[in-house]
One Martini backbone bead per residue (centre of mass of N, CA, C, O) as a GRO file, in nm:
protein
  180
    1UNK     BB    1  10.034   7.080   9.286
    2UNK     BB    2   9.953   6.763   9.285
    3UNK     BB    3   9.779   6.489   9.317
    4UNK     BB    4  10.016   6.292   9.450
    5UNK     BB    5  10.011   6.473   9.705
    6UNK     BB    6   9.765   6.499   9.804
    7UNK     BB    7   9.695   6.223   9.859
    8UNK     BB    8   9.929   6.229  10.098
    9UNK     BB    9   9.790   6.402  10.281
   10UNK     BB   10   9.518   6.229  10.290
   11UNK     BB   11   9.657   5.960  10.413
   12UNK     BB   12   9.792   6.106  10.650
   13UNK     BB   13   9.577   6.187  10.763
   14UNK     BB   14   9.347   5.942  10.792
   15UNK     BB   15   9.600   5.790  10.983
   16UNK     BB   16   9.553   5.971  11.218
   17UNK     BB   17   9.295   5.998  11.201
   18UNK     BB   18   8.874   5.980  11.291
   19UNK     BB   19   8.709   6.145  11.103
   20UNK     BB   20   8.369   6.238  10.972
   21UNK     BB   21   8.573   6.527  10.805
   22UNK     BB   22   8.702   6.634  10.498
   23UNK     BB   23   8.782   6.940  10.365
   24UNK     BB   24   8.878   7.068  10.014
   25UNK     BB   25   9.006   7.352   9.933
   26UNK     BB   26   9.069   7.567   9.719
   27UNK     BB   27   9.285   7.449   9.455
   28UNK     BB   28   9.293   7.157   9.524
   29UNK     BB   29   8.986   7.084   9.506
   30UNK     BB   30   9.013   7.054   9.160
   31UNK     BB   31   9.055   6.726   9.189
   32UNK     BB   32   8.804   6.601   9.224
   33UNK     BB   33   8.717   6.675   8.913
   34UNK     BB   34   9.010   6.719   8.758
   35UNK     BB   35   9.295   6.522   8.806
   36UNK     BB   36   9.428   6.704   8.534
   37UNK     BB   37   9.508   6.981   8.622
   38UNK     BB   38   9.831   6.922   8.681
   39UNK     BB   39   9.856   6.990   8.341
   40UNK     BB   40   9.718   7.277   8.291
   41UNK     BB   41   9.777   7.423   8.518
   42UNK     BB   42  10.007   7.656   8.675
   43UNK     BB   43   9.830   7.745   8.959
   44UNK     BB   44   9.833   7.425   9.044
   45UNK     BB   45  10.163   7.389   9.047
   46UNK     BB   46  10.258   7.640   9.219
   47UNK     BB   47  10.123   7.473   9.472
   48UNK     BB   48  10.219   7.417   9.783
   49UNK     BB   49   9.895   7.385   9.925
   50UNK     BB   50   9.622   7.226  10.122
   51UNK     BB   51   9.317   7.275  10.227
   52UNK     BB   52   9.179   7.200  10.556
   53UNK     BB   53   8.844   7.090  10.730
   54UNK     BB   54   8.724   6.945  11.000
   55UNK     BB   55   8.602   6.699  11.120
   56UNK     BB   56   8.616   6.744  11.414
   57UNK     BB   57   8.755   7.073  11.543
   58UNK     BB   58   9.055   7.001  11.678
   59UNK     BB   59   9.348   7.160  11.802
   60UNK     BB   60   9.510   6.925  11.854
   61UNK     BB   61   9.455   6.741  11.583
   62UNK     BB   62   9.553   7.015  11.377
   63UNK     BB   63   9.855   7.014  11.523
   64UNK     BB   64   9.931   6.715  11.470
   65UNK     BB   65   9.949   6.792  11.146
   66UNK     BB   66  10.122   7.004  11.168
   67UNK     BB   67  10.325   6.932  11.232
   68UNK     BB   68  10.390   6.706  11.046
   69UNK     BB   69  10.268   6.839  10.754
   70UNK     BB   70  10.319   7.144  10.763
   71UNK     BB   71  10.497   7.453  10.680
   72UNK     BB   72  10.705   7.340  11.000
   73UNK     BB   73  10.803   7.069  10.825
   74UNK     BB   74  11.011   6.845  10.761
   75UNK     BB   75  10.780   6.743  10.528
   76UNK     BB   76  10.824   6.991  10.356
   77UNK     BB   77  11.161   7.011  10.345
   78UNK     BB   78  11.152   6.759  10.145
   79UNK     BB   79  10.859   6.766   9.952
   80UNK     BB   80  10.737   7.103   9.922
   81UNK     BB   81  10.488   7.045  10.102
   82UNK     BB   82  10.139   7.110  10.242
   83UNK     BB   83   9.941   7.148  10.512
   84UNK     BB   84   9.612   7.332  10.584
   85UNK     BB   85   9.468   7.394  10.873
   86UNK     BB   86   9.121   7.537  10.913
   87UNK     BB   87   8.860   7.704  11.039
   88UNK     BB   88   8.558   7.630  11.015
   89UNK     BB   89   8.456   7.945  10.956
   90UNK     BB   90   8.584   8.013  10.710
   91UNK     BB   91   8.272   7.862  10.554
   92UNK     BB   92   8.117   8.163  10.586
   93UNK     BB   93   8.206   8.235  10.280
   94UNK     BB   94   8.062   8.035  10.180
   95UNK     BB   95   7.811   7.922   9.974
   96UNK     BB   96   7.519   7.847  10.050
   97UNK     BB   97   7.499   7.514  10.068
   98UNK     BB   98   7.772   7.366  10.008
   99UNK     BB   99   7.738   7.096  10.176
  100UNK     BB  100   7.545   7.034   9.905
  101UNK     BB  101   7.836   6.987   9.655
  102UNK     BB  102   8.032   6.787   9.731
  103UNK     BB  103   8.319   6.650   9.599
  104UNK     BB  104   8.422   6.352   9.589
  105UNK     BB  105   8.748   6.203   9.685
  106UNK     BB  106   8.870   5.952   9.526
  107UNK     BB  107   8.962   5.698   9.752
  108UNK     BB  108   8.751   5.846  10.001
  109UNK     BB  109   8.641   5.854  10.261
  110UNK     BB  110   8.526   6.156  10.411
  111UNK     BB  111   8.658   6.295  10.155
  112UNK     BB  112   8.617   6.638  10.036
  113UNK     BB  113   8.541   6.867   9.801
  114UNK     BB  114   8.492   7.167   9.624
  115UNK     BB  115   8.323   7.294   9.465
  116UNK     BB  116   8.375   7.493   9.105
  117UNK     BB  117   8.164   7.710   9.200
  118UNK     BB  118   8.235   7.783   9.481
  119UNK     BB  119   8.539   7.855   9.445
  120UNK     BB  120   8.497   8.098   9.295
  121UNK     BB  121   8.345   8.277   9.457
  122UNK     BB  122   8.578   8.258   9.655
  123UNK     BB  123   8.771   8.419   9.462
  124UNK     BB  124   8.617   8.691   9.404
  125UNK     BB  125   8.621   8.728   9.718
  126UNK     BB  126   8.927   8.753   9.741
  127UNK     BB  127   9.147   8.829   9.490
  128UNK     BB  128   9.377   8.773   9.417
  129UNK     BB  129   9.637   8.700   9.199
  130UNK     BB  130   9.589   8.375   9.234
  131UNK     BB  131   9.292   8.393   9.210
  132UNK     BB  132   9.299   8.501   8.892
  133UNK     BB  133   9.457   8.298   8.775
  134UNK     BB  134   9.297   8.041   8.821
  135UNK     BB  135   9.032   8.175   8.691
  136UNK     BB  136   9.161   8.207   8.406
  137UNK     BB  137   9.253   7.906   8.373
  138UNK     BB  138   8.979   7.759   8.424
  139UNK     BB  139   8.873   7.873   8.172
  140UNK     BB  140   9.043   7.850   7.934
  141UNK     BB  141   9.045   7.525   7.995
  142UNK     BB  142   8.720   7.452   8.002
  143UNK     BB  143   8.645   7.371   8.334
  144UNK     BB  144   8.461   7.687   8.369
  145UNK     BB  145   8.219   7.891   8.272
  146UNK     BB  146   8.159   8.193   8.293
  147UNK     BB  147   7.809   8.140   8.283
  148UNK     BB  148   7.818   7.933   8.510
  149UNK     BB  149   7.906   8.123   8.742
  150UNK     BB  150   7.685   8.341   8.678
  151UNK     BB  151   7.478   8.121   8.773
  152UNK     BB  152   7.569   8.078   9.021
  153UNK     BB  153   7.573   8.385   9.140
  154UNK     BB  154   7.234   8.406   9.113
  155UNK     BB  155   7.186   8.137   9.328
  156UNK     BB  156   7.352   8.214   9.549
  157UNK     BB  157   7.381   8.233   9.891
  158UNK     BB  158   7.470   8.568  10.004
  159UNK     BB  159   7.546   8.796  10.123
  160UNK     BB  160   7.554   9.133  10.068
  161UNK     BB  161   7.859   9.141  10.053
  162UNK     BB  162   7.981   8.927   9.875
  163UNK     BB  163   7.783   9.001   9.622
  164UNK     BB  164   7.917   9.233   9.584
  165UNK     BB  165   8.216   9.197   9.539
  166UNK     BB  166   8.156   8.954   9.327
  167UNK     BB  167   8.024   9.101   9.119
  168UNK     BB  168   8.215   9.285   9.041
  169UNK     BB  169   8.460   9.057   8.990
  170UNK     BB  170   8.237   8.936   8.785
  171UNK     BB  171   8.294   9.180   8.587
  172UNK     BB  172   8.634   9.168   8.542
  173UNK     BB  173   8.652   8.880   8.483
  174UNK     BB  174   8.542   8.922   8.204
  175UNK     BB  175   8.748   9.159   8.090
  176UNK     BB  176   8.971   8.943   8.092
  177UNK     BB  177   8.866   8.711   7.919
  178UNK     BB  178   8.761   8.883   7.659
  179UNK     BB  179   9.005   9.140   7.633
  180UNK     BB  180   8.952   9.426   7.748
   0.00000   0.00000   0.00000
């Protein structure tokens, strides 16, 4: 994923619908923050889709969206990129009051991105292959630091499950990033 590809989904959104809010997840999420990271991140230049949960979620809407730009879009075959667009539940895995912590995408009303400390905690706690690679890739480039991550697992509101999960991987990730 670029910024510019980014960009051309969220003005697509926009264009199509007049929603109250959009909310950028996922790896795509940390342009609002680091505009310049698919210049440096391999992780995020070779993500191909950018993630929103929309509200109102209608799922009229969420298909409209998916029709015209989703993964099985003429839009997909001809730009290489897609929108994928997913249940507000799923933002019962991130940590609580994620939605006061939203970075503005900048150039956009209503269009939020995930906080980069919110966002790691939900990689900890998803943990796939693309997960860590993120994770290790954006502390090397020293966009998030290890001790930041760590401070905000102490104070973020998390259920028993996830603190569990998150604690192990994020006790992992330490010795991988410090090379043990």
């Amino acid at each position: 994923m670029r910024l510019q590809s980014l960009t051309t989904l969220v003005q697509t959104i926009k264009a199509m619908t007049n929603l109250e809010r959009v909310v950028i997840f996922g790896s795509a999420s940390l342009f609002a923050s680091f505009p310049d990271i698919d210049t440096c991140c391999k992780p995020i230049e070779s993500s191909l889709d950018a993630d929103f949960i929309l509200t109102p979620a209608e799922e009229k809407t969420a298909k409209m969206i998916l029709d015209a730009i989703g993964v099985r879009s003429v839009f997909f075959q001809v730009k290489g990129y897609y929108a994928d667009v997913v249940s507000p539940g799923l933002a019962d895995t991130f940590p609580g009051k994620w939605e006061e912590r939203l970075v503005p995408f900048p150039g956009f009303d209503r269009v939020y991105a995930l906080h980069p400390l919110d966002l790691a905690l939900v990689k900890l706690l998803i943990a796939r292959p693309k997960d860590w690679a993120l994770l290790e890739a954006i502390i090397g480039q020293k966009l998030v630091s290890l001790a930041d991550i760590r401070n905000h697992f102490q104070t973020a509101l998390l259920g028993e499950r996830e603190a569990t999960t998150i604690g192990l991987n994020l006790h992992e990730l330490a010795k991988k990033v410090s090379g043990q």
